[in-house]
N, C-alpha and C positions, 0 to 999 in steps of 0.2 A: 485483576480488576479491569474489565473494558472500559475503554475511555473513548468515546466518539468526537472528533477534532470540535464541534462545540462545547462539548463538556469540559475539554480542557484546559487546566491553568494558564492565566494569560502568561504568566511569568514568574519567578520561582517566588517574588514578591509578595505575588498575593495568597502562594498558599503558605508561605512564615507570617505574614501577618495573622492569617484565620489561627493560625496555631500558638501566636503569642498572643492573642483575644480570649484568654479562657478557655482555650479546648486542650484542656491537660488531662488527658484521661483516654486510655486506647483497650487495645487490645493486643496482646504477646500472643504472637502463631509460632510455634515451633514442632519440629516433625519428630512425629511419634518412633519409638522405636520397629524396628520392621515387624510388619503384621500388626501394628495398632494405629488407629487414629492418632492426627495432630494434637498437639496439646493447647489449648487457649487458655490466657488467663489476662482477665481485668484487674488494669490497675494504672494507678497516676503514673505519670512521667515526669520529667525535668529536663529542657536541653540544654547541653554543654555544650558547646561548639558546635561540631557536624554529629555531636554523639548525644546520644536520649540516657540518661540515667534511670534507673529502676533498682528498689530492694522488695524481695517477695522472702516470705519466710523459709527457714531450711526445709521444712518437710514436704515444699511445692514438689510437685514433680515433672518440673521441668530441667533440674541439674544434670538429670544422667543422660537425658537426652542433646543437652547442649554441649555436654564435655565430647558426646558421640557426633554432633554436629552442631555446627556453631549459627549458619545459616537459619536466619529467621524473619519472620515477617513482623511488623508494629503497626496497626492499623486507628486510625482515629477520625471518627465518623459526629457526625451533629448539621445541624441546621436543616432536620428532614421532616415532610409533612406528604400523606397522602394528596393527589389533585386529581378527583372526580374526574370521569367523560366527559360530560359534557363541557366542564368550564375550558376542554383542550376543543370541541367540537370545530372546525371551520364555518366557517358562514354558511355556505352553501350546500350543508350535509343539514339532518336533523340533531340534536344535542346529543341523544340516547344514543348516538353512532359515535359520538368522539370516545377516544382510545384511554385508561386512567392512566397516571404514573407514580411515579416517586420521584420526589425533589429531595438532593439531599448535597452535602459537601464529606467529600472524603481525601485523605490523604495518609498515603500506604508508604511506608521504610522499609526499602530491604537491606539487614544489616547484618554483622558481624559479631557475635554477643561475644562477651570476655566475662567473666565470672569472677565477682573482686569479696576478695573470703577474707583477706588479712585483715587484722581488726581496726589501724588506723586508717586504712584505705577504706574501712566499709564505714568510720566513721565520718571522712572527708567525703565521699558518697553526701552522707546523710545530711552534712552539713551543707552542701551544695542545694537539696533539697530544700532545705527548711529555711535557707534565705532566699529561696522562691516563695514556697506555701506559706511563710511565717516569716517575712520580711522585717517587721516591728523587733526580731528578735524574743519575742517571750516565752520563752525555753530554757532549759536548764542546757550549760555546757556538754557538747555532743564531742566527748573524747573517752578513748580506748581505755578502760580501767576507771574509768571515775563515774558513780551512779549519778544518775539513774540510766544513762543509755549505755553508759560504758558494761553491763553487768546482763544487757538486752544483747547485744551484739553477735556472741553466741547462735543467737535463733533466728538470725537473719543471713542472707547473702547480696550482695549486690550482682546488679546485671550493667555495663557498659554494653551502649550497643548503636558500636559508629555505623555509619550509614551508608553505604555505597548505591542508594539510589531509590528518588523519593517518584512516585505514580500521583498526582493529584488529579480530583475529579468534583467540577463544580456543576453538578445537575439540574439546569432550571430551565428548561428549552429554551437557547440562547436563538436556538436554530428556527423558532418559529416570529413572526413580526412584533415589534416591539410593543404594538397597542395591544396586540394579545396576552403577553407579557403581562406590561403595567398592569390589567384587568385582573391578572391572574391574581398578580401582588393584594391589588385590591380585596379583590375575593377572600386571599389567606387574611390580611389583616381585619376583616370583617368575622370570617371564621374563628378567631383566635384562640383554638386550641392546641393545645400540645406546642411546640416548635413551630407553630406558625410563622409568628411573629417575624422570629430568625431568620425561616426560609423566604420570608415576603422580603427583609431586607436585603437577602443575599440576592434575589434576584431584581430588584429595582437596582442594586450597586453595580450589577453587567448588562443594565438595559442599553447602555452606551458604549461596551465595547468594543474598539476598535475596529475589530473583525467580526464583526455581530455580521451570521451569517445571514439574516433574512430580514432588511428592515420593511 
């Protein structure tokens, strides 16, 4: 992932925030066997410490490839809305000449997967999970031999996949004046389609950064 010194994170703060805001959802890159494409696969996450927890069912096939390398990518993207030419245009050009882009927020893991098969450990996995997504508790006991998940367990595998090194990228042209910016914000929240909304906030919350390259 290119990252241009405005795109990036001010500080590792803000991209754990954006990631404990509800973006629990990525994408697992891991590399194909020789002569085949990478493997991708969507799916929720959980973080534990420095490490992302994941269970994907046994018959994924991303097992053989991890036992063969353990090196993997976790990618997790949101807050993206196309911005027309013209609303980038400069003053001084005509609109139909300004350039389109993508506004988006992303933040890339490169990690170390461990592959967790025994059944208490895939149970402690899960349960780790489910007082995230299901915090209230309203679940039947998540233990090794006792139904209903203890009799699932079988047909799952867990993924641990500590992290030796996160890429964040906050795409909202930091690098262009602020009143163009704001305008821009405007425009997405006027627009209100898709992800708007989100990318309008994300980019009114870095109108004021620090290092805002171009006020």
């Amino acid at each position: 992932m290119f990252i241009q010194p405005w795109d990036a994170a001010l500080d590792d703060a803000e991209w754990q925030t954006w990631i404990a805001d509800g973006h629990d959802f990525g994408i697992l890159s891991v590399n194909g066997l020789l002569g085949h494409a990478p493997i991708v696969v969507p799916t929720h996450f959980t973080v534990d410490g420095t490490a992302l927890l994941v269970h994907l069912a046994r018959p994924n096939p991303v097992w053989e490839t991890i036992e063969v390398d353990p090196n993997v990518t976790f990618t997790v993207t949101g807050d993206y809305a196309f911005i027309p030419g013209p609303w980038r245009a400069k003053p001084d050009v005509p609109p139909t000449d300004g350039v389109p882009t993508s506004y988006y927020a992303a933040v890339q893991f490169t990690c170390q997967a461990t592959i967790v098969d025994e059944p208490e450990a895939k149970a402690e996995l899960l349960r780790r999970q489910m007082a995230y997504f299901q915090p209230d508790g309203d679940h039947a006991p998540i233990e090794a031999g006792r139904p209903p998940y203890g009799r699932m367990l079988p047909g799952i595998r867990g993924l641990r996949l500590d992290v030796t090194e996160v890429r964040a990228k906050f795409k909202y042209d930091d690098h262009k004046p602020v009143a163009q910016r704001a305008d821009t914000a405007r425009r997405l929240t006027e627009r209100g389609q898709g992800l708007d909304t989100s990318a309008a906030a994300q980019q009114r919350r870095r109108l004021n950064r620090p290092d805002t390259w171009n006020a």
